[in-house]
Structures are given as structure tokens and as C-alpha cells.
N, CA, C and O atoms as a Maestro MAE file, in Angstrom:
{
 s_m_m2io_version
 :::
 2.0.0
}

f_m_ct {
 s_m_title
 :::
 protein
 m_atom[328] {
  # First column is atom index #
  i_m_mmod_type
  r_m_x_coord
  r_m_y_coord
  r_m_z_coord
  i_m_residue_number
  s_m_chain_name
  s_m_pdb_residue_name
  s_m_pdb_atom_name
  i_m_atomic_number
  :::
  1 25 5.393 25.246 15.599 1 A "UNK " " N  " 7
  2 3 6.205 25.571 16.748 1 A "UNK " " CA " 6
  3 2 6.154 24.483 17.807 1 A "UNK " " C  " 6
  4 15 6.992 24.610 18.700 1 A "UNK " " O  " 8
  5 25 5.295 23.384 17.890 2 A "UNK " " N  " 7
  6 3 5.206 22.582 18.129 2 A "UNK " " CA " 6
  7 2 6.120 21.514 18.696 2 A "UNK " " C  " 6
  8 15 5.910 20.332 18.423 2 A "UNK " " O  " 8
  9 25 7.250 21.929 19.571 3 A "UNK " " N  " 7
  10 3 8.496 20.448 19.531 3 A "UNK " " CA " 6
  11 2 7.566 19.030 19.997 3 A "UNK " " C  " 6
  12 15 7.255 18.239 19.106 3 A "UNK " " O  " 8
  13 25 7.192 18.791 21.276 4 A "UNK " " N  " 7
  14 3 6.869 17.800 20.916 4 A "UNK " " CA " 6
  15 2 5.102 17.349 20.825 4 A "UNK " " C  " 6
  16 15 4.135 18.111 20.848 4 A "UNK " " O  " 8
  17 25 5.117 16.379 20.756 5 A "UNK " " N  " 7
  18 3 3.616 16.352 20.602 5 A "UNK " " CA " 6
  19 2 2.528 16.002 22.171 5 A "UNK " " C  " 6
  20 15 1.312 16.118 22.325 5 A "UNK " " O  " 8
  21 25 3.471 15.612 22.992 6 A "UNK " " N  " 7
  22 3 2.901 15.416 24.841 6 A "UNK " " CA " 6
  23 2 3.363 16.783 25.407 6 A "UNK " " C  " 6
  24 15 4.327 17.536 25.264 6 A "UNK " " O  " 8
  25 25 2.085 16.737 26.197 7 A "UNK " " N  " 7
  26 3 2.454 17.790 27.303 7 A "UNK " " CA " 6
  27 2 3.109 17.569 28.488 7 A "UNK " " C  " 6
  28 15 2.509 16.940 29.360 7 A "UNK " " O  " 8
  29 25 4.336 18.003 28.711 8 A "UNK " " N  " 7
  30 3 5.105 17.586 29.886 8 A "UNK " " CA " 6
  31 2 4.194 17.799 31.177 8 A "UNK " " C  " 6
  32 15 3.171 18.483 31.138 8 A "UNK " " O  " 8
  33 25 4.705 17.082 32.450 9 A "UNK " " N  " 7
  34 3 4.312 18.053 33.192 9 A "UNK " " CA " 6
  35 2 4.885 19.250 33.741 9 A "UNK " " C  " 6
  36 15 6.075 19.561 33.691 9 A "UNK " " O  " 8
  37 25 3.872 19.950 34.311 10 A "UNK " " N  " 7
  38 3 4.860 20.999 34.605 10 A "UNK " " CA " 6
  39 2 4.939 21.337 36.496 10 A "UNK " " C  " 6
  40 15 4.067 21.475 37.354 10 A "UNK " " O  " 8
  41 25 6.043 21.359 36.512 11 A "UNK " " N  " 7
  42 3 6.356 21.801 38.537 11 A "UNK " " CA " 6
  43 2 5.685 23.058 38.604 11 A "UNK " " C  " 6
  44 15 4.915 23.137 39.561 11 A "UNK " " O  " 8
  45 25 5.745 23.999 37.919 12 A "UNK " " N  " 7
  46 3 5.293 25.294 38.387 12 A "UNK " " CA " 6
  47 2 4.527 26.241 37.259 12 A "UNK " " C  " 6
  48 15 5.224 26.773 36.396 12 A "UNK " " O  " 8
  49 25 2.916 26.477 37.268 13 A "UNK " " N  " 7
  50 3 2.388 27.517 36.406 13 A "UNK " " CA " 6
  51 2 2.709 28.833 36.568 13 A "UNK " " C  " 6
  52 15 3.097 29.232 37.666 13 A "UNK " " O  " 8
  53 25 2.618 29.466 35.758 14 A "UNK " " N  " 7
  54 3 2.307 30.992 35.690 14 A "UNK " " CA " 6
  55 2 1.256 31.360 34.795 14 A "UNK " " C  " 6
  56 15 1.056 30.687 33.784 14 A "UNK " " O  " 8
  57 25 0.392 32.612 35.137 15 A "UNK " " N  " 7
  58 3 -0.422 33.203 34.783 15 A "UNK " " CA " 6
  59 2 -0.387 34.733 34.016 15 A "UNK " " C  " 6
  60 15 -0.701 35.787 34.568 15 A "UNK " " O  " 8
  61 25 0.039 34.595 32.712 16 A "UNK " " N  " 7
  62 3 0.647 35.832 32.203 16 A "UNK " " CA " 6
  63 2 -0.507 36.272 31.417 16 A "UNK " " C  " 6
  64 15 -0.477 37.167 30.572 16 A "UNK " " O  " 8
  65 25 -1.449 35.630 31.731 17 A "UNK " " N  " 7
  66 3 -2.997 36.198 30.429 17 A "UNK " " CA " 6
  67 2 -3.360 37.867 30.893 17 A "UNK " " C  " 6
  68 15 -3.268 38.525 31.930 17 A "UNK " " O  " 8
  69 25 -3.680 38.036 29.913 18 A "UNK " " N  " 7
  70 3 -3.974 39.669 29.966 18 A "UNK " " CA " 6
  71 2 -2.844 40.140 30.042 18 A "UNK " " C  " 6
  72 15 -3.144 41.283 30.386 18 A "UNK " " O  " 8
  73 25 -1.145 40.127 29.951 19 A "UNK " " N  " 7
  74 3 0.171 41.177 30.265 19 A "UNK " " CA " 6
  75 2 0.417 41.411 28.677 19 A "UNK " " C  " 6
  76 15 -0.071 40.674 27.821 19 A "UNK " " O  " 8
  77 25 1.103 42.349 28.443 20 A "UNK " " N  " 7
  78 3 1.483 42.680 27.416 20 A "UNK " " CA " 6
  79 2 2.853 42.356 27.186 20 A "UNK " " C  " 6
  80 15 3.528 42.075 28.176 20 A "UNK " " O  " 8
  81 25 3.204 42.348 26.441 21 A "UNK " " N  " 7
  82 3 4.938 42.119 25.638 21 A "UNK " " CA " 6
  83 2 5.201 43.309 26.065 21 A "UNK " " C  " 6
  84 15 4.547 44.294 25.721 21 A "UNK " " O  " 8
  85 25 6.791 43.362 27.344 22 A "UNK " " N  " 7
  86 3 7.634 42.253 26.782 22 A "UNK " " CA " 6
  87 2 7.228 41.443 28.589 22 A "UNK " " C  " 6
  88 15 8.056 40.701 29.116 22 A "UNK " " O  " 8
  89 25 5.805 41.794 29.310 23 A "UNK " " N  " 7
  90 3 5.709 41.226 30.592 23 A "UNK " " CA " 6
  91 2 5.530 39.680 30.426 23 A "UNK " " C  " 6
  92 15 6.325 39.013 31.087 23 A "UNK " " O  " 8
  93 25 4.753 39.084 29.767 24 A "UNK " " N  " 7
  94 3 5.222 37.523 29.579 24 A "UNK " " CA " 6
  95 2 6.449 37.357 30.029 24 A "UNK " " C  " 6
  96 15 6.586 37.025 31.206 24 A "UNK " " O  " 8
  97 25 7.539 37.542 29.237 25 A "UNK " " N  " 7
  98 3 8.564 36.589 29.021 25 A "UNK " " CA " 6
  99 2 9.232 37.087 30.376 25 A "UNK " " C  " 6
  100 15 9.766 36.236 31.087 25 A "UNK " " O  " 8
  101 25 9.230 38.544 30.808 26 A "UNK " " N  " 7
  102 3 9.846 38.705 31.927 26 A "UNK " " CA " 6
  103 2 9.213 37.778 33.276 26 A "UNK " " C  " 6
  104 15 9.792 36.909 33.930 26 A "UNK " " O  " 8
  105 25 8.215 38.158 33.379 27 A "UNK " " N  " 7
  106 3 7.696 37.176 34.374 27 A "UNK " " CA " 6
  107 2 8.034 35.612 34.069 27 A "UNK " " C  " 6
  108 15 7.733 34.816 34.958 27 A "UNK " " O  " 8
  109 25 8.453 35.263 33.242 28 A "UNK " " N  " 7
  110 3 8.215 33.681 32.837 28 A "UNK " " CA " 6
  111 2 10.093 33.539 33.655 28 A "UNK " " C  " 6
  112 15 10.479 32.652 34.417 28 A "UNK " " O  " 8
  113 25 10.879 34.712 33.144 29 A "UNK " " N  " 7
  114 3 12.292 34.801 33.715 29 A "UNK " " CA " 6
  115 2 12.799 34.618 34.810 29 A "UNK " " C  " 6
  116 15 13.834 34.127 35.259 29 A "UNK " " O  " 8
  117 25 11.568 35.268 35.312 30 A "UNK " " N  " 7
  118 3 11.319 35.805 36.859 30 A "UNK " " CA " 6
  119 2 11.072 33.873 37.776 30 A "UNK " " C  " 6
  120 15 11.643 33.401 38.759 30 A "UNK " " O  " 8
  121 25 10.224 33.405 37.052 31 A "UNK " " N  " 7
  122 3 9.579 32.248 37.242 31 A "UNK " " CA " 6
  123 2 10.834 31.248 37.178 31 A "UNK " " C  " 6
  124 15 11.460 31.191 38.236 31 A "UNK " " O  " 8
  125 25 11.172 30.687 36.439 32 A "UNK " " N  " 7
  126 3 12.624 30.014 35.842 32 A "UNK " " CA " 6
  127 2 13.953 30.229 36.716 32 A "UNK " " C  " 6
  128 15 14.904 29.447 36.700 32 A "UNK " " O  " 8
  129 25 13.879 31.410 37.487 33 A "UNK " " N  " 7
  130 3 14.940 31.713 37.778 33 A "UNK " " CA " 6
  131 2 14.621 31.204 39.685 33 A "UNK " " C  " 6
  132 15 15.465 31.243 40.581 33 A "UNK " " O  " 8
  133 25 13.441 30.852 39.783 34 A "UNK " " N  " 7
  134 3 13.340 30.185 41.262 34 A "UNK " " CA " 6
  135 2 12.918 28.696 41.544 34 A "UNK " " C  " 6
  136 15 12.531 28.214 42.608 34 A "UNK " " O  " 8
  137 25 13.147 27.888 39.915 35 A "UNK " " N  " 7
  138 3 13.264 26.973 39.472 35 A "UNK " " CA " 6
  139 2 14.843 26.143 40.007 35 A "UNK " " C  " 6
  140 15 15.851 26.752 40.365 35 A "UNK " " O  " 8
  141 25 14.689 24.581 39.933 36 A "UNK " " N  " 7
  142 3 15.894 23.996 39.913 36 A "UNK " " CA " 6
  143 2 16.060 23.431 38.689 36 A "UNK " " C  " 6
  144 15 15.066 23.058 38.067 36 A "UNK " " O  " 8
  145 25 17.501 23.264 38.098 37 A "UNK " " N  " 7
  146 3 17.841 22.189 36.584 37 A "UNK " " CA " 6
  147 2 16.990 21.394 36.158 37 A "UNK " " C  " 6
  148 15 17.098 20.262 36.629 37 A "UNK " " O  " 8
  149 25 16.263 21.533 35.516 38 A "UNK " " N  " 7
  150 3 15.765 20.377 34.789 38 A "UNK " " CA " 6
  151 2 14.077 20.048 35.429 38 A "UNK " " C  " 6
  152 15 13.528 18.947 35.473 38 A "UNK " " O  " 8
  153 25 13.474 21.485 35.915 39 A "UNK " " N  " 7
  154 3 12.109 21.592 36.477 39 A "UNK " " CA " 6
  155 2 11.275 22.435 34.993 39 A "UNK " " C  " 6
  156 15 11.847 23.248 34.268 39 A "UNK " " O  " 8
  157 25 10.312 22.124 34.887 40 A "UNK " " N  " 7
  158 3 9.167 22.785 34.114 40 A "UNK " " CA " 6
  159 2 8.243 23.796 34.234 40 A "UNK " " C  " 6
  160 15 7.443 23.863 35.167 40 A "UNK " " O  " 8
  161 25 8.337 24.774 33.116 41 A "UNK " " N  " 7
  162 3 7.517 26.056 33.993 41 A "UNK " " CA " 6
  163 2 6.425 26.038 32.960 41 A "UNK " " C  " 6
  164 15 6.752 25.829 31.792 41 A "UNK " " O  " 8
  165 25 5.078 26.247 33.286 42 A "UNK " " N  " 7
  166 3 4.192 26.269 31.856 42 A "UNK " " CA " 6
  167 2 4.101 27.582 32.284 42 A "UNK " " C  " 6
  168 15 4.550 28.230 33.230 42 A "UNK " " O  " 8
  169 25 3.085 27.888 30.901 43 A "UNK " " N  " 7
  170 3 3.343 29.526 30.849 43 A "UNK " " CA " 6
  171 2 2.092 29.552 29.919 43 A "UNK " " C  " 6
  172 15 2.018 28.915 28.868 43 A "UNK " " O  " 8
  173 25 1.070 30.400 30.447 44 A "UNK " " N  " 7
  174 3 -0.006 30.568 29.595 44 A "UNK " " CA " 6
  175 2 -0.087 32.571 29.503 44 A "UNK " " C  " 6
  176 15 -0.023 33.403 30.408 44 A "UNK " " O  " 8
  177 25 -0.246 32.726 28.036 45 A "UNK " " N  " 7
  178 3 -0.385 33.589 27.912 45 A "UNK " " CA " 6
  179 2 -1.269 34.285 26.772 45 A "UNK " " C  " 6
  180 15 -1.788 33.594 25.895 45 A "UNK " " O  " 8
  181 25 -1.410 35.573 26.810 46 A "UNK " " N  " 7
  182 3 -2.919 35.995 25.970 46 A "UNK " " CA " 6
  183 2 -1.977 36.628 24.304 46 A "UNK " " C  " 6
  184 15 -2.383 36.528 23.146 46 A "UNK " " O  " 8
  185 25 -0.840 37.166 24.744 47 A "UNK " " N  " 7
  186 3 -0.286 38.146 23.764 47 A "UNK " " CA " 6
  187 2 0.179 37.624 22.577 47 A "UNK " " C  " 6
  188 15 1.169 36.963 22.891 47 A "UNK " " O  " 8
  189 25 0.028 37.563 21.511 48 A "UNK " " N  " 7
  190 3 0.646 37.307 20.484 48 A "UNK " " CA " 6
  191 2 1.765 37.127 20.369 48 A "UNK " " C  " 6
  192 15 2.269 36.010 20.245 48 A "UNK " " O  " 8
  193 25 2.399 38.236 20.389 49 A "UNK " " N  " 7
  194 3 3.900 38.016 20.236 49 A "UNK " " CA " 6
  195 2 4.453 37.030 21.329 49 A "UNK " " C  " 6
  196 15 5.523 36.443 21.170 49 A "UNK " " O  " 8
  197 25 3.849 36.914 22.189 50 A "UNK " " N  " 7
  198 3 4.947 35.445 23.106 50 A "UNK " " CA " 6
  199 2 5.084 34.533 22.048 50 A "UNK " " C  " 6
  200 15 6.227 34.085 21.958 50 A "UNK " " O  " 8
  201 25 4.321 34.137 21.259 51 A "UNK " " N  " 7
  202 3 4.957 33.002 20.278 51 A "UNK " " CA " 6
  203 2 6.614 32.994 20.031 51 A "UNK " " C  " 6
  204 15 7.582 32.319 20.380 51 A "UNK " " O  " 8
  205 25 6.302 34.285 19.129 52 A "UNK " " N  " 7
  206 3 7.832 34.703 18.640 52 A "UNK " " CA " 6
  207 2 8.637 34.633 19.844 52 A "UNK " " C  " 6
  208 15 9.456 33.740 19.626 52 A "UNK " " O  " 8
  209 25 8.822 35.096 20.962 53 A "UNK " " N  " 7
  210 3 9.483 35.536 22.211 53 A "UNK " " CA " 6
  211 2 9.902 34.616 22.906 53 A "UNK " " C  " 6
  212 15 10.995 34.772 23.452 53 A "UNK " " O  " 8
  213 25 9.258 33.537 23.075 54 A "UNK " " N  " 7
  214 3 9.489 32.295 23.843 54 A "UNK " " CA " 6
  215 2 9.910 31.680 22.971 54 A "UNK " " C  " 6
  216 15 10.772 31.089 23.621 54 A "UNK " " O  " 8
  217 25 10.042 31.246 21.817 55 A "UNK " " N  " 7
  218 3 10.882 30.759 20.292 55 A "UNK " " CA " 6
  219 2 12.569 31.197 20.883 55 A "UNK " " C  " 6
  220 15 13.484 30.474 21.277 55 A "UNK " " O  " 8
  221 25 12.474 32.545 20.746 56 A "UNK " " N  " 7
  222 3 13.901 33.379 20.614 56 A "UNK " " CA " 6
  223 2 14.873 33.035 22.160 56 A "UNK " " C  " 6
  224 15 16.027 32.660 22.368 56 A "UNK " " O  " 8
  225 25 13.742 33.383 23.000 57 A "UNK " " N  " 7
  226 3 13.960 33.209 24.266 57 A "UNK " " CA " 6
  227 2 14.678 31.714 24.847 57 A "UNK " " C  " 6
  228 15 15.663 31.637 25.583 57 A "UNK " " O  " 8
  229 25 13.924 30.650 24.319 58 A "UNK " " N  " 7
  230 3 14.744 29.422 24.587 58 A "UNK " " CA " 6
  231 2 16.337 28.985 23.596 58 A "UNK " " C  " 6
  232 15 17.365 28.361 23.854 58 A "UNK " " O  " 8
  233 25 15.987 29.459 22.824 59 A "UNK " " N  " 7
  234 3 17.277 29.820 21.602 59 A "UNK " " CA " 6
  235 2 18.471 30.445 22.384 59 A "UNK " " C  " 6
  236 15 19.602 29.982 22.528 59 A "UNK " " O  " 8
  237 25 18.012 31.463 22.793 60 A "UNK " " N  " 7
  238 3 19.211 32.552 23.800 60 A "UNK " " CA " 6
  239 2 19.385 31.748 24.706 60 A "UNK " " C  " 6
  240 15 20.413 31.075 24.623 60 A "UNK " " O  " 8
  241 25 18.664 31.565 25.638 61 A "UNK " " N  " 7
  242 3 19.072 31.267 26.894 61 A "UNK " " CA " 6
  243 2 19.711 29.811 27.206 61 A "UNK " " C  " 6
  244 15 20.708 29.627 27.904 61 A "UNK " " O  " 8
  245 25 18.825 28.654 26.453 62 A "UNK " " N  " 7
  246 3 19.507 27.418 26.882 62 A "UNK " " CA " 6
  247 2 18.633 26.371 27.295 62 A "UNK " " C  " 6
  248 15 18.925 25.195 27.080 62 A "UNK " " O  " 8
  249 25 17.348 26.783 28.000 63 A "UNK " " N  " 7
  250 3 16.351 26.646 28.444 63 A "UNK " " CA " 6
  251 2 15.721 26.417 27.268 63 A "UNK " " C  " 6
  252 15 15.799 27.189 26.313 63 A "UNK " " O  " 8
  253 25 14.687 24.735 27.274 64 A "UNK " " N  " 7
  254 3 14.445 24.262 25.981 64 A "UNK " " CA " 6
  255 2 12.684 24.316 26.115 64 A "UNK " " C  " 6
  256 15 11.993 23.889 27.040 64 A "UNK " " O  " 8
  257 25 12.320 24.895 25.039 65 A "UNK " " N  " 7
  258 3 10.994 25.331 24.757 65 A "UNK " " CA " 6
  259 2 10.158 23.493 24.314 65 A "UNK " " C  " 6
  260 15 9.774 23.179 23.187 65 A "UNK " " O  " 8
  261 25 10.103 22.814 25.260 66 A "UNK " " N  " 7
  262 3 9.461 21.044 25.661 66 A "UNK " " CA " 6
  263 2 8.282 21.525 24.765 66 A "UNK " " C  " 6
  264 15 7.783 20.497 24.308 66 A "UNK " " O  " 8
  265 25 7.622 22.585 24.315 67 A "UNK " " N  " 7
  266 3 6.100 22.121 23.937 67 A "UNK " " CA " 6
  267 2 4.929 24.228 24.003 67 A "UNK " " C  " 6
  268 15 4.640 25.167 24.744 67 A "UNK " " O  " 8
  269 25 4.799 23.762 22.793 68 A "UNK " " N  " 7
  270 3 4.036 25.187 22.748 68 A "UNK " " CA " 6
  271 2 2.557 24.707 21.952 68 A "UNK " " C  " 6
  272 15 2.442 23.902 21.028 68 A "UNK " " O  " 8
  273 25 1.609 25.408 22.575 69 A "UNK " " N  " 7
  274 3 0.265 25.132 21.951 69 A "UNK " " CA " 6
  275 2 -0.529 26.399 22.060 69 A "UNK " " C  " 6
  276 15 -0.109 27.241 22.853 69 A "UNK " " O  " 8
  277 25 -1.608 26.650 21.383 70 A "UNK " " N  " 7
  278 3 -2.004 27.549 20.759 70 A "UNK " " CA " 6
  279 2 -3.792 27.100 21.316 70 A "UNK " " C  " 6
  280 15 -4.257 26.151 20.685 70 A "UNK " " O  " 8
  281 25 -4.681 27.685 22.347 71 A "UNK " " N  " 7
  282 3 -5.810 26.927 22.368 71 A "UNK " " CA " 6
  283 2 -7.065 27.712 23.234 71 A "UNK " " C  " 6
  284 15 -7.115 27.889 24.451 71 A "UNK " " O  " 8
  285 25 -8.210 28.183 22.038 72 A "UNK " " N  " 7
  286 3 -8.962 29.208 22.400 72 A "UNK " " CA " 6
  287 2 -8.697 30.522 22.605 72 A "UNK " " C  " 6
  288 15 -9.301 31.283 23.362 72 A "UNK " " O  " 8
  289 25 -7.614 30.802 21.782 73 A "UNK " " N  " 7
  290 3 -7.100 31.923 21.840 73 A "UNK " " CA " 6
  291 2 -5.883 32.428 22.948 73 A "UNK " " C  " 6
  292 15 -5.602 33.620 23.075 73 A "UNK " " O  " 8
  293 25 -5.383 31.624 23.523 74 A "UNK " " N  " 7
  294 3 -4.584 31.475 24.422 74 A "UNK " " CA " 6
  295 2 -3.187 30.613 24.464 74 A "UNK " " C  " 6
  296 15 -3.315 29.423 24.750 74 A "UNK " " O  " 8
  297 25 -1.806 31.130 24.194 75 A "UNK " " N  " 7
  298 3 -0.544 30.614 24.054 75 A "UNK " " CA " 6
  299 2 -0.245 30.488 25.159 75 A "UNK " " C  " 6
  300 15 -0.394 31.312 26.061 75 A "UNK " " O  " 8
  301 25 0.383 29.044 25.237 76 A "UNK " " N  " 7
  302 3 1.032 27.733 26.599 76 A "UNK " " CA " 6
  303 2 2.032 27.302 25.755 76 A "UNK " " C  " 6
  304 15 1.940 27.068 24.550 76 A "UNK " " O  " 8
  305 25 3.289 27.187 26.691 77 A "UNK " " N  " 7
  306 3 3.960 26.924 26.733 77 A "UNK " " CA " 6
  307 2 4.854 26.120 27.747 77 A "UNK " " C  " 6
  308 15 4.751 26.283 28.963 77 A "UNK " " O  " 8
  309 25 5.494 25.483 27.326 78 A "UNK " " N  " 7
  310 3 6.195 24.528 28.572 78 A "UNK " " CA " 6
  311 2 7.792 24.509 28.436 78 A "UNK " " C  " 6
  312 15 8.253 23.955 27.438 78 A "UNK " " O  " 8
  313 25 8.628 25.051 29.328 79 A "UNK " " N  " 7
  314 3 9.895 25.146 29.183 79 A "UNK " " CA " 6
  315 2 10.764 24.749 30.170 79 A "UNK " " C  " 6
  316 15 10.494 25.302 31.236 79 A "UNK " " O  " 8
  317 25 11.705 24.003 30.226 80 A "UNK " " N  " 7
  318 3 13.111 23.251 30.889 80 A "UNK " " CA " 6
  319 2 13.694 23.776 31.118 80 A "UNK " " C  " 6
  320 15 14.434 24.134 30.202 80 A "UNK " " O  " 8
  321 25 13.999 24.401 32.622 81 A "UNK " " N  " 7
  322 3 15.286 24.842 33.366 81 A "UNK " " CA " 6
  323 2 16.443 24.079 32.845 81 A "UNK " " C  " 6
  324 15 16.524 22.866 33.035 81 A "UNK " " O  " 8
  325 25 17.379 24.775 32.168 82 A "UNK " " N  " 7
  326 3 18.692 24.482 31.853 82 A "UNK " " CA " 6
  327 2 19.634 23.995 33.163 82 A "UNK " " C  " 6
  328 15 20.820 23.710 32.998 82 A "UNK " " O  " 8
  :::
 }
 m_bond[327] {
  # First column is bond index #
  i_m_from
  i_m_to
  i_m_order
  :::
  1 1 2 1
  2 2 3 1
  3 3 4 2
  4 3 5 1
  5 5 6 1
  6 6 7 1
  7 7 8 2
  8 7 9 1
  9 9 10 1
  10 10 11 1
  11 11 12 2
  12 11 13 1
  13 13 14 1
  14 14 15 1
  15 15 16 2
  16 15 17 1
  17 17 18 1
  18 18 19 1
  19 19 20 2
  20 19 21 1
  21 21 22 1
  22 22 23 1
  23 23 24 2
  24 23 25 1
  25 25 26 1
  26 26 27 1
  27 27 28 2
  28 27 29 1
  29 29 30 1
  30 30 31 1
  31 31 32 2
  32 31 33 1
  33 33 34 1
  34 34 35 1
  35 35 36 2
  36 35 37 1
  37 37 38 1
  38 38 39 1
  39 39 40 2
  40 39 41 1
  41 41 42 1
  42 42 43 1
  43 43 44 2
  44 43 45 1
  45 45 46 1
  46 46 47 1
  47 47 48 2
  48 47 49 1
  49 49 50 1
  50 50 51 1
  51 51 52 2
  52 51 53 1
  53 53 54 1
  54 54 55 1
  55 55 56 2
  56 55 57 1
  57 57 58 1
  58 58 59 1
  59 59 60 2
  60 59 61 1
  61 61 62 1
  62 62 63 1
  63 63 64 2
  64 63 65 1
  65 65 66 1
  66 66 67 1
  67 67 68 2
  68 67 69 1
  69 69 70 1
  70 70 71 1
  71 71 72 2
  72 71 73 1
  73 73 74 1
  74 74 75 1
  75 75 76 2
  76 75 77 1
  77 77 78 1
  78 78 79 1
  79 79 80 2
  80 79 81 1
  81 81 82 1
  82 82 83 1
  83 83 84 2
  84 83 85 1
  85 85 86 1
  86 86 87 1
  87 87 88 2
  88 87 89 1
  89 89 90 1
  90 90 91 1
  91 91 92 2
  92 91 93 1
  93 93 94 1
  94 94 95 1
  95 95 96 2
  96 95 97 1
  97 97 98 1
  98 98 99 1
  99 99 100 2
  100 99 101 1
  101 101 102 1
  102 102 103 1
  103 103 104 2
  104 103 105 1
  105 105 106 1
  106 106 107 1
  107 107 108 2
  108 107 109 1
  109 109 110 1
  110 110 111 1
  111 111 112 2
  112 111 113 1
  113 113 114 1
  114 114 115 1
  115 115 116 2
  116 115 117 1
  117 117 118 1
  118 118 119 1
  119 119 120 2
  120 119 121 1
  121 121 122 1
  122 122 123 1
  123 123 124 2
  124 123 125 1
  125 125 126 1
  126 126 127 1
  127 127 128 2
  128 127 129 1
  129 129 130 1
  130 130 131 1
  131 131 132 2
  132 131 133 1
  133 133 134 1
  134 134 135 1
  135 135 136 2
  136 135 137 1
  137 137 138 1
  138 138 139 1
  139 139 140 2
  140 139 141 1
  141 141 142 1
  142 142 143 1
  143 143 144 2
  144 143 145 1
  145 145 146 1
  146 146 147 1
  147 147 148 2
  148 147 149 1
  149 149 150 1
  150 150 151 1
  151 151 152 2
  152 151 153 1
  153 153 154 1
  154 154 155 1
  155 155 156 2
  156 155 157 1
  157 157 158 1
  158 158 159 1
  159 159 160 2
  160 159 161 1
  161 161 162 1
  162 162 163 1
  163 163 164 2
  164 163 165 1
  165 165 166 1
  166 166 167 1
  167 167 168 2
  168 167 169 1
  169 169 170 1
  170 170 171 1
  171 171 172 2
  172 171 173 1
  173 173 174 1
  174 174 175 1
  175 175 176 2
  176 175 177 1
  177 177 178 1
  178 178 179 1
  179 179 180 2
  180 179 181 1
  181 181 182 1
  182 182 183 1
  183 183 184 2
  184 183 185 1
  185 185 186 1
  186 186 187 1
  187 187 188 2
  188 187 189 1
  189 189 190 1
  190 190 191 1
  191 191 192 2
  192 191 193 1
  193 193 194 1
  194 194 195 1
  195 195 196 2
  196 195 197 1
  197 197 198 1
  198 198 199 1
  199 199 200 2
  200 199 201 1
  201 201 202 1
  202 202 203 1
  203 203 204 2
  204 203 205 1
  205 205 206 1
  206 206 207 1
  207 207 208 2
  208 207 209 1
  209 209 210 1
  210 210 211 1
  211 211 212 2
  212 211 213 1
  213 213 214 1
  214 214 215 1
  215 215 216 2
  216 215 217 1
  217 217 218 1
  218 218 219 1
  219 219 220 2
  220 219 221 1
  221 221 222 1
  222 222 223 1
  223 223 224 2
  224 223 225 1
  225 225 226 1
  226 226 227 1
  227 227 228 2
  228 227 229 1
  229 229 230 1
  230 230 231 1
  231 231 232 2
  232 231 233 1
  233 233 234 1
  234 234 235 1
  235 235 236 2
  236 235 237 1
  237 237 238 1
  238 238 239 1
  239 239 240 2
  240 239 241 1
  241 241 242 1
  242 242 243 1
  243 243 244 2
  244 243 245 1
  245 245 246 1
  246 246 247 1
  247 247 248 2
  248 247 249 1
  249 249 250 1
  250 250 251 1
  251 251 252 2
  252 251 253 1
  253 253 254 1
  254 254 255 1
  255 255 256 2
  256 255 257 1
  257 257 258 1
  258 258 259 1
  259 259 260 2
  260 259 261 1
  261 261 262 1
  262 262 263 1
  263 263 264 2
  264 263 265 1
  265 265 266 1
  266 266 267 1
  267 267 268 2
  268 267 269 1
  269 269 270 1
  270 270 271 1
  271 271 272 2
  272 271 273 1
  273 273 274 1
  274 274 275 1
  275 275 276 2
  276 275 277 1
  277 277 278 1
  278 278 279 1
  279 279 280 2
  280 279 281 1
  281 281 282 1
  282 282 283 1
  283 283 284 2
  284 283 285 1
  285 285 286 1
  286 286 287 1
  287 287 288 2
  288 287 289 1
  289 289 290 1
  290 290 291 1
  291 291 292 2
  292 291 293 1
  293 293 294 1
  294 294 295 1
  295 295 296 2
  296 295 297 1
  297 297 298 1
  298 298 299 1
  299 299 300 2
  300 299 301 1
  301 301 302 1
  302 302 303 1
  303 303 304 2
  304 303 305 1
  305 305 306 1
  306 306 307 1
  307 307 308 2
  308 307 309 1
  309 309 310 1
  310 310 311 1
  311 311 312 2
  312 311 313 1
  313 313 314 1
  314 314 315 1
  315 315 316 2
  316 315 317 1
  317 317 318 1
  318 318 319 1
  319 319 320 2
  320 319 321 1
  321 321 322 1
  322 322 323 1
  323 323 324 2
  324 323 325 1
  325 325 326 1
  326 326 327 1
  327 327 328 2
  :::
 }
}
């Protein structure tokens, strides 16, 4: 799942560890949406399924999933305001 192999930086974290599906991705929405074009949101989260979700999620929306990693049990992600 991997796009690229650097970690962008990112303008703005969020802290979604410990939320359950489907609160990740909403909060990450929530996050993105007080973003400008072409700013970076990382996104660390505990839940499994964000893998899948943030996959689907940048697919739908437009907003390009820059970089996903997997580390100590904990899914990050880094995604591009469309």
C-alpha cells in the first residue's frame, strides 16, 4: 500500500489512535476539509480497517493517499488536499 517510499511532510497531524471505524476517516474528513489545495494531513491511527478506508477513501474523493506505513502496530498515513 505503500505509494511512495519518502515521507512527505505534513502541514497538519491528527491523532485518531484508539477511535474506531468509521471515526478515523471521519475525523481525517473533518481535518482535510480545513486544509488548503495541495496541503498534507498525516493521520495516525490504531484501527485496522483504516488501511482499507483510506485506500477507498483517496480513490473516491480525489485526495491522493502520498504514503501509508504500518509501524509498531500503528497505521500513518499521509494524504494531499485535492
Amino acid at each position: 500500500m505503500v505509494v511512495d517510499s519518502t515521507v512527505p511532510r505534513a502541514d497538519q497531524t491528527l491523532d485518531a489512535r484508539g477511535l474506531s471505524c468509521p471515526l478515523p476517516l471521519l475525523k481525517a474528513k473533518q481535518a482535510l476539509n480545513s486544509l488548503a489545495s495541495g496541503q498534507v494531513l498525516h493521520v495516525s491511527a490504531t484501527d485496522a480497517g483504516s488501511r482499507r478506508d483510506f485506500q477507498r477513501f483517496a480513490e473516491l474523493s480525489g485526495h491522493a493517499l502520498l504514503h501509508a506505513d504500518t509501524l509498531d502496530g500503528e497505521f500513518h498515513y499521509w494524504l494531499r488536499k485535492s
